[in-house]
C-alpha positions as CSV (number, residue, x, y, z in Angstrom):
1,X,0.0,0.0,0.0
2,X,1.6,3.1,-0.8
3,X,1.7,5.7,2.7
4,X,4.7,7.2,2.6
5,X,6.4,9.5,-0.5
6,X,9.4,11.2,-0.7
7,X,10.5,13.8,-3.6
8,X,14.4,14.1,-3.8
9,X,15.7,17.6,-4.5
10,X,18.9,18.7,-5.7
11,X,20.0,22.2,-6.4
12,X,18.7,23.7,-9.5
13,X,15.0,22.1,-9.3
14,X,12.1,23.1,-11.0
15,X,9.7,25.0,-8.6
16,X,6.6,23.4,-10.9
17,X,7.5,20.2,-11.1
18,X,8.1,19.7,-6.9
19,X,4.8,21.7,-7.0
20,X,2.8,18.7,-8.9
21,X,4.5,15.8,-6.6
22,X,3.0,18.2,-3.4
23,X,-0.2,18.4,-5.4
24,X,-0.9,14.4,-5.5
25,X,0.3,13.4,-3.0
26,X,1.7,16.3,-0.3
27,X,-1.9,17.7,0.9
28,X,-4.9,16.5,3.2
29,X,-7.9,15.6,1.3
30,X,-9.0,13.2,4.5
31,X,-12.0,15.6,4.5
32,X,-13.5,14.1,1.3
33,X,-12.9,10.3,2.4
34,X,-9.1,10.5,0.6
35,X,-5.8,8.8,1.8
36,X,-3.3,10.5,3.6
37,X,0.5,10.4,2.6
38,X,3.2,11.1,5.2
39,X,5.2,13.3,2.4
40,X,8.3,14.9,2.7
41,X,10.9,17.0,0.8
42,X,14.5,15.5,0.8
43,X,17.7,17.5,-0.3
44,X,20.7,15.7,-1.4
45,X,22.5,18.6,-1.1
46,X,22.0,20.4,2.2
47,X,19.1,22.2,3.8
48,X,18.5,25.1,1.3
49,X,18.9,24.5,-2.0
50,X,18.8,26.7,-4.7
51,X,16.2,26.1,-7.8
52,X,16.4,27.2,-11.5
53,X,14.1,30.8,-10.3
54,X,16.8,33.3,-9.3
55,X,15.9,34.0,-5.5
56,X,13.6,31.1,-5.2
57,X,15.1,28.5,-2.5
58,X,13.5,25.6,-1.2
59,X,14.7,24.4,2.8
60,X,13.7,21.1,4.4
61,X,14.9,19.3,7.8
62,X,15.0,15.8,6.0
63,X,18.5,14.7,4.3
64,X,18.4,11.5,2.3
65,X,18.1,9.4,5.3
66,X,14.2,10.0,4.9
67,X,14.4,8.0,1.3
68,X,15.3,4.8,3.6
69,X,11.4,5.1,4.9
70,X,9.8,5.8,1.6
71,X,7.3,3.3,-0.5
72,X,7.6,6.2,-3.6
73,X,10.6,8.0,-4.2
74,X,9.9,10.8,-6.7
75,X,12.7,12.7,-8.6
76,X,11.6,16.2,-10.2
77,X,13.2,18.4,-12.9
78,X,15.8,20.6,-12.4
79,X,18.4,22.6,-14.3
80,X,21.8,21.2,-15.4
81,X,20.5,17.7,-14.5
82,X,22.0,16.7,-17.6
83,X,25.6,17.2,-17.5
84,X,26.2,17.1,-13.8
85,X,27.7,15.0,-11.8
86,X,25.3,13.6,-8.9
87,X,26.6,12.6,-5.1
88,X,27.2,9.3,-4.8
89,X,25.1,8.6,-1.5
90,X,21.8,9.9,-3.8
91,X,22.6,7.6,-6.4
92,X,23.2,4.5,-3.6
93,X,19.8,5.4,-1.8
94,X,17.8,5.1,-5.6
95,X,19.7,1.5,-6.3
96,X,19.0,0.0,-2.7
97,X,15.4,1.6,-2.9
98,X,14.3,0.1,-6.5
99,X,16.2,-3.2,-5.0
100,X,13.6,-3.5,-1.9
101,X,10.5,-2.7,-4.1
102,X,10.4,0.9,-3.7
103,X,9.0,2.7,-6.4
104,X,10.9,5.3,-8.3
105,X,9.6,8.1,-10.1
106,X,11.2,10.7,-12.3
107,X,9.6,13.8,-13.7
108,X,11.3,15.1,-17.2
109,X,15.1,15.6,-16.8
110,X,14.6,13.8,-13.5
111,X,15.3,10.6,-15.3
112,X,19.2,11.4,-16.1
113,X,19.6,10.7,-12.1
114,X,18.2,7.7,-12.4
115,X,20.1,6.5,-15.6
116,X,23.4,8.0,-13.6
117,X,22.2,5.3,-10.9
118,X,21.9,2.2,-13.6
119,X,18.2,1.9,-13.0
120,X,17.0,2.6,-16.5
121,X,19.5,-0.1,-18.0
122,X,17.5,-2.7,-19.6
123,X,14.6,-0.8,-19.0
124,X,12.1,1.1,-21.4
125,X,11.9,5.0,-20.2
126,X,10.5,8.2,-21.3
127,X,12.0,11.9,-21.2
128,X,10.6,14.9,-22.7
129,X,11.2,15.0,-26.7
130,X,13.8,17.3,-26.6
131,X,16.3,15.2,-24.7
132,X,15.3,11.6,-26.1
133,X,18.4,11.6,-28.0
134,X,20.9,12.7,-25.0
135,X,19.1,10.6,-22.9
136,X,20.1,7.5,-25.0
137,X,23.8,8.1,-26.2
138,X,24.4,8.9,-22.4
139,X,22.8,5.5,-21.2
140,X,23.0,3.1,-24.1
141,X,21.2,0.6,-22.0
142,X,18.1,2.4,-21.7
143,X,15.2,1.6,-24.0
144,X,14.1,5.2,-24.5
145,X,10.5,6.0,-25.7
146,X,10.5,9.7,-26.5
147,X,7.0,9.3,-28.0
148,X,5.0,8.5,-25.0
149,X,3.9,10.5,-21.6
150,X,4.9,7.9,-19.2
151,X,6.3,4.7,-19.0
152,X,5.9,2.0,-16.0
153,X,8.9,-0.5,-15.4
154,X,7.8,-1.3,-11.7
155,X,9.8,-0.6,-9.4
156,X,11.2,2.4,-12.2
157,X,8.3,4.9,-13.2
158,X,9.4,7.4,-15.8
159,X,7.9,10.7,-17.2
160,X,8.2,13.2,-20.3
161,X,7.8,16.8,-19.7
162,X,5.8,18.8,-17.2
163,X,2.6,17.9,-17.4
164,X,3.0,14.1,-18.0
165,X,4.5,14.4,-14.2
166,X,0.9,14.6,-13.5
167,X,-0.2,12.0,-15.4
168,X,2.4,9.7,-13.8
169,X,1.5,10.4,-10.4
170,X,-2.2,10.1,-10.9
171,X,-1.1,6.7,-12.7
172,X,0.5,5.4,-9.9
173,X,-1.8,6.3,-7.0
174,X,-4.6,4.5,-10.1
175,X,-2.5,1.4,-10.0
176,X,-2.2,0.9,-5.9
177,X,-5.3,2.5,-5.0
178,X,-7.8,2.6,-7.2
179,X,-9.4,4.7,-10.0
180,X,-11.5,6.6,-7.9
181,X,-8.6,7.9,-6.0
182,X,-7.3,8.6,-8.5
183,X,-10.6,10.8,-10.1
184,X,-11.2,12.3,-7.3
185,X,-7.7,13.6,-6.8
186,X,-7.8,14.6,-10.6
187,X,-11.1,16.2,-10.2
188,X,-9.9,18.3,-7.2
189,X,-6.8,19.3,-9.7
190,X,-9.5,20.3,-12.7
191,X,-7.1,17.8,-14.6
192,X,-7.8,14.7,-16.7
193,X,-7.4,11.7,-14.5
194,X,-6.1,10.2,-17.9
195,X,-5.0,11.4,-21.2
196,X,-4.8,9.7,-24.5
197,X,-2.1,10.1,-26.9
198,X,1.8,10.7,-26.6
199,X,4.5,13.5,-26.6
200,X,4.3,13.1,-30.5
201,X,1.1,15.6,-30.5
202,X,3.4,18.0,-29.1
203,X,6.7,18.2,-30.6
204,X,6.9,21.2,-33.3
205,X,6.6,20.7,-36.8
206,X,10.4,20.8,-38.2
207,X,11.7,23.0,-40.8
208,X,11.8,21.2,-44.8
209,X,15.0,19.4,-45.6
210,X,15.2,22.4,-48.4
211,X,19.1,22.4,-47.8
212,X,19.6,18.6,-48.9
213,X,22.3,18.4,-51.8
214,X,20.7,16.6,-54.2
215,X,16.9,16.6,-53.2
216,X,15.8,19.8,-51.6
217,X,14.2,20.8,-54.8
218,X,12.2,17.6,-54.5
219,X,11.4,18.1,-50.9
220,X,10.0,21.4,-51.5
221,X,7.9,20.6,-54.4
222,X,6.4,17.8,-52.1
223,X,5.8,20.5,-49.6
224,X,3.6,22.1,-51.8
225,X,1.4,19.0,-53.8
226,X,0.7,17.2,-50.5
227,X,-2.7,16.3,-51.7
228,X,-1.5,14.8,-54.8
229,X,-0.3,10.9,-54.9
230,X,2.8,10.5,-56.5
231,X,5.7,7.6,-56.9
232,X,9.2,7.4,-56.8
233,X,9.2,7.1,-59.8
234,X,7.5,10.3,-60.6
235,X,9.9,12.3,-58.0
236,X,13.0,10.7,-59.0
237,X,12.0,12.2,-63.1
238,X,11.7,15.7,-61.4
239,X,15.4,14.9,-59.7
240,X,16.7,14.0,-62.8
241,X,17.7,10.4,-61.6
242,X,16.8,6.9,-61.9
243,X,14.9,5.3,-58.5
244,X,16.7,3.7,-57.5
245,X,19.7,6.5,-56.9
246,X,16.8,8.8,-56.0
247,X,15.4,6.1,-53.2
248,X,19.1,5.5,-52.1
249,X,19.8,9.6,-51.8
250,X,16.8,10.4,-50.4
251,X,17.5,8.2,-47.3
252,X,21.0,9.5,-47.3
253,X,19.7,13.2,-46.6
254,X,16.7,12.8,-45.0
255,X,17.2,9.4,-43.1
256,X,13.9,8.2,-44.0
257,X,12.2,6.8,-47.5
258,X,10.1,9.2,-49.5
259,X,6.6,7.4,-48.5
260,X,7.4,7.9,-44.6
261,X,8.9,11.5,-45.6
262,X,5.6,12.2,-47.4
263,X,3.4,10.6,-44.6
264,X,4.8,12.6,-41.7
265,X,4.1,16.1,-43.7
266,X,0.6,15.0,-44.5
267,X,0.0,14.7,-40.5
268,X,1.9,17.7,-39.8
269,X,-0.4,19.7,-42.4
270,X,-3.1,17.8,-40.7
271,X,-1.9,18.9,-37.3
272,X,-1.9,22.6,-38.1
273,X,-5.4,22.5,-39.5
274,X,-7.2,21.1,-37.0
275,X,-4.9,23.3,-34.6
276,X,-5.7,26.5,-36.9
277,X,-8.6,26.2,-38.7
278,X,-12.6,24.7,-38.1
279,X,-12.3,22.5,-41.8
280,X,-14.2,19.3,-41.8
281,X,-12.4,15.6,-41.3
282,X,-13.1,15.2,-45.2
283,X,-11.6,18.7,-46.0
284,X,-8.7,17.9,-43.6
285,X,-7.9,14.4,-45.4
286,X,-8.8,15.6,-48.8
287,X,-5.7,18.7,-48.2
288,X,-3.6,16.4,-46.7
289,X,-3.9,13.6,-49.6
290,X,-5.5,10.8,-47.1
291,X,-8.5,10.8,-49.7
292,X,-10.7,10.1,-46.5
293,X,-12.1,11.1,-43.1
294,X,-11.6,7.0,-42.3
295,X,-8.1,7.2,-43.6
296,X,-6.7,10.5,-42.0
297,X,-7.8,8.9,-38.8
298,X,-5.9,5.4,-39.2
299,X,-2.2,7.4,-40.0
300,X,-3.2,10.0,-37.3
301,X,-3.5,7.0,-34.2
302,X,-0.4,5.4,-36.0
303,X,1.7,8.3,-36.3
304,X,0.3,10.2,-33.0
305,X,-1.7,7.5,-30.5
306,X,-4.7,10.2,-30.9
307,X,-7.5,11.0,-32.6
308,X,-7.9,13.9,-35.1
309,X,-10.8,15.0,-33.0
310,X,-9.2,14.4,-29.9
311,X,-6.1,16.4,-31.0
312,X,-8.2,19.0,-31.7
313,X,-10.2,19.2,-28.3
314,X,-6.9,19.1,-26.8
315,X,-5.6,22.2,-28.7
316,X,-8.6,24.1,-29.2
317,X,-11.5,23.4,-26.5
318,X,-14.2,21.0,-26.6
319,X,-16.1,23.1,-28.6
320,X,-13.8,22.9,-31.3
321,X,-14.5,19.1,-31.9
């Protein structure tokens, strides 16, 4: 049964994301029939540490001692987590809590503590978009999942960004006590007690490859005739190349082939008109060359985990939908 929850600091943390662990599970809701934890903030670095808000500082009695008593062990964001060095007792007290069941929790950069301690090695994780690749060429080991909000590897529980914190927390206290602790603690936060989709719904659309060598031309011309259906063979004529060259530069200078190329710009032309505009799901597909409402849907789940109208609830109000 979970009781007892301890969020480690060092210096450098994020204000917002200590603020969402305090929100789950740091405040007395016994008034509306809902558990109590016995929370507490830990420093790993002395009794005042600094966070990334100039003039903001955090103090707390408990030292990592308290992490000894803990059935969840959270580990917010901070600044520099990346390239730092981490003490050597923190790092010990994670490896012998995951080792007696504890859980472990990280929120965003959090998780570069925990691959520092070995606990994401062998282990699928997630870590906001942004620092998916870091995150793998600094722990090999790791299975890293930059396309999803969450990922549970019990006793290791791992989070993307700032708001999937939430959803992580509100995940576990689903899994060990219920879903209507759960919706009642999300109700009480005006949050989503669960959200559908990934981090892939929120990572910007890229700039075209209009600088490749041989097949910017190409690339841009795609750009623009998105709703028309063309081969490779067709595009490797406008190159000036047979295509099979064409196929075999194209993945040299983009990394991909041209049908994912073209796929992943249809959605991304998808994902700024339902984002932008109040066009119809067979408007939508018939712009983005899908041909239909049914098939637009099919590559958005696939290339997303969401729905076209649930992307667009998420990014424009219910009454968008």
């Amino acid at each position: 049964m979970l009781t007892n929850v301890a969020a480690v600091l060092l210096n450098g943390a994020h204000p917002f994301e200590l603020g969402v662990v305090c929100e789950v599970f740091g405040l007395d809701r016994s008034d509306e029939g809902l558990p109590v934890y016995d929370f507490a903030v830990a420093s790993a670095e002395g009794p005042t540490l600094a966070t990334h808000v100039p003039g903001f500082t955090v103090s707390t009695p408990y030292g990592l001692d308290r992490l000894e008593e803990a059935d969840l062990i959270v580990v917010p964001a901070g600044s520099h987590y990346i390239g730092r060095t981490y003490p050597p007792a923190l790092l010990d007290a994670l490896v012998r809590a995951a080792d007696r069941g504890t859980k472990v929790l990280s929120v965003c950069s959090g998780v570069f503590v925990l691959g520092a301690a070995g606990l994401l090695d062998g282990r699928r994780c997630a870590v906001h978009w942004r620092h998916a690749g870091t995150l793998a060429e600094r722990h090999p080991r790791a299975k890293v999942e930059p396309d999803v909000l969450y990922v549970d590897e019990d006793p290791v529980i791992t989070s993307a960004g700032t708001a999937s914190g939430i959803d992580a927390c509100l995940h576990i206290v689903r899994k060990e006590q219920g879903p209507e602790v759960a919706n009642s603690i999300a109700r009480r936060m005006i949050v989503p007690p669960h959200r559908d989709g990934g981090q892939a719904q929120y990572i910007e659309r890229p700039l075209p490859r209009s600088t490749c060598d041989t097949v910017g031309a190409v690339l841009v011309w795609m750009e623009g005739h998105l709703d028309e259906e063309v081969t490779v063979e067709q595009l490797a004529a406008r190159a000036h190349m047979s295509p099979r060259t064409f196929a075999r530069r194209f993945q040299q200078e983009t990394g991909t082939t041209p049908y994912r190329w073209l796929l992943r710009q249809r959605v991304l032309l998808a994902q700024e008109l339902l984002e932008a505009t109040d066009e119809t799901m067979d408007f939508i597909a018939d712009r983005t060359g899908f041909g239909t409402a049914a098939a637009l849907r099919h590559q958005f789940v696939r290339s997303l985990g969401t729905t076209p109208n649930a992307y667009r609830r998420t990014f424009r109000g219910p009454q968008a939908a």
